[in-house]
C-alpha positions in Angstrom: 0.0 0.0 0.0 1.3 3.3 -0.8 2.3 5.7 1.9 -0.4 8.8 2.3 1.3 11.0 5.0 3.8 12.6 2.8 4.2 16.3 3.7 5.4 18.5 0.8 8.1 20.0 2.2 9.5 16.4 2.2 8.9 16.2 -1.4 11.8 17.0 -4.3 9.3 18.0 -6.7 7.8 20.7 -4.0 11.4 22.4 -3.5 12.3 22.3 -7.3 8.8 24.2 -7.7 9.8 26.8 -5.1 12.9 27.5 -6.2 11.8 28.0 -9.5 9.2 30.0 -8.6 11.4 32.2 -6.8 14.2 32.5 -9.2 11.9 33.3 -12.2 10.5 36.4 -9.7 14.1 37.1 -8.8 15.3 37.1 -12.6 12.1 38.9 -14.0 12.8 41.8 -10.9 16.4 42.0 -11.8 16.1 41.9 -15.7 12.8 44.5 -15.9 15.6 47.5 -15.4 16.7 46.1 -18.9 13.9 45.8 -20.8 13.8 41.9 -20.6 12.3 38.8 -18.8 13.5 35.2 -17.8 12.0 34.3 -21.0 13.6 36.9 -23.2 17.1 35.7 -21.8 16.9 32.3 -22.3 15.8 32.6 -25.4 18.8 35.3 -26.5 21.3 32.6 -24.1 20.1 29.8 -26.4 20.5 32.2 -29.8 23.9 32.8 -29.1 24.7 29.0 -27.9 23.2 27.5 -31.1 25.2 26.0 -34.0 22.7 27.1 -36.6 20.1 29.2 -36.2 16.7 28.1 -34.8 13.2 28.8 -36.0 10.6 29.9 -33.3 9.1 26.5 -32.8 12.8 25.3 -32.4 13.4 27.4 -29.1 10.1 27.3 -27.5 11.0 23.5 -27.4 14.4 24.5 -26.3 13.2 27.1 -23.6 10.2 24.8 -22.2 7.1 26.9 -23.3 4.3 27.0 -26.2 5.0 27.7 -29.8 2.2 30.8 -28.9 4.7 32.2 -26.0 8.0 31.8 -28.3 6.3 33.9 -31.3 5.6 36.7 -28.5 9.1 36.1 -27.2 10.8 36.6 -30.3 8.1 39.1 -31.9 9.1 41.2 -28.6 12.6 40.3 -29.6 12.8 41.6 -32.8 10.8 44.7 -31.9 13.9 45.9 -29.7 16.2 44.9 -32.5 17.7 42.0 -30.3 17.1 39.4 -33.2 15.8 39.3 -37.2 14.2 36.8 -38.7 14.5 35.6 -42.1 12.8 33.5 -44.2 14.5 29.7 -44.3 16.3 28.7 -48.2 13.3 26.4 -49.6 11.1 26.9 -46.6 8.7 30.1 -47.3 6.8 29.7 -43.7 9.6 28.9 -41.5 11.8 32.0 -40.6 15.1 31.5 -38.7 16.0 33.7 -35.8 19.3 35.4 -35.9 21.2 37.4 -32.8 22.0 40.9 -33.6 24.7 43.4 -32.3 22.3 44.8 -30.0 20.8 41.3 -28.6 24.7 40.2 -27.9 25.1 43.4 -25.7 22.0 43.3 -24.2 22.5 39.6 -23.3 25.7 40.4 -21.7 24.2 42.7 -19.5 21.3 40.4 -18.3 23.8 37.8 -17.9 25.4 39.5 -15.4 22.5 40.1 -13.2 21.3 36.1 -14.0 25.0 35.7 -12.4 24.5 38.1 -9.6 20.7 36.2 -8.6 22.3 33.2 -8.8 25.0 34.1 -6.6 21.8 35.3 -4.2 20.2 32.3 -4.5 23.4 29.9 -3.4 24.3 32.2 -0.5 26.0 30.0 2.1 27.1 27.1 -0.4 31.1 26.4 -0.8 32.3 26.1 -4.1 32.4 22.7 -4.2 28.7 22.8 -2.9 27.1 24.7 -5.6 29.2 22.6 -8.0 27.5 19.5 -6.6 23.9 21.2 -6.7 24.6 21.6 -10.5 25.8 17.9 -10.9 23.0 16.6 -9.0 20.2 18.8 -10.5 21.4 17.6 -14.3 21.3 13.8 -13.2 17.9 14.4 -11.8 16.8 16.4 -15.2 18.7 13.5 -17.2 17.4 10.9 -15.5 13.5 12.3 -16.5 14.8 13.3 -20.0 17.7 11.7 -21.7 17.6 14.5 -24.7 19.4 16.7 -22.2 
């Protein structure tokens, strides 16, 4: 018989959830002073860690969200002149996304306050602490999805 009394603060899955939900506040508080979001970054992190570029579709795969959210992602994107898109050779409806001057600037600038929450967030940990938190938390994500 399964056991019922399990409190949530005893649960992984209720401390990922927190944390996430608190780092997404954290990065959407610190990035807002730039014009971006959590969502803006990663999408502008993945850009400019890509081999080739990626279509829309492509990163909200990549990021974790709907194909809806991506479009307003990148449609926000390409408003500030952070990406283009063009049109794919042989592919009139797909449009790859491209990093511009501006988006690599601006991404170096919300990286460093990403750097500077995440040094917030690990308060306390050693070196070789926050270095095992990272090892562990990519088993755990591996172990549920062996694409990463």
């Amino acid at each position: 018989m399964p056991q019922t009394d399990i409190r949530a603060q005893d649960q992984l899955g209720f401390w990922i959830k927190q944390v996430q939900i608190a780092l997404r506040t954290e990065l959407d508080n610190a990035l807002a002073v730039h014009g971006m979001t959590a969502a803006r970054c990663a999408a502008l992190t993945l850009l400019a860690e890509s081999e080739g570029p990626p279509t829309s579709a492509e990163l909200a795969v990549r990021v974790g969200v709907t194909a809806q959210t991506m479009h307003r992602v990148v449609r926000d994107l390409e408003a500030a002149a952070l990406v283009v898109r063009q049109a794919r050779p042989g592919r009139v409806r797909e449009r790859s996304i491209f990093l511009t001057d501006a988006g690599r600037r601006t991404l170096a600038t919300a990286q460093a306050e990403v750097l500077a929450v995440e040094e917030r967030a690990t308060v306390g940990l050693s070196p070789e602490e926050r270095d095992m938190l990272l090892t562990l938390l990519r088993r755990v994500a591996r172990n549920l999805d062996d694409s990463l």
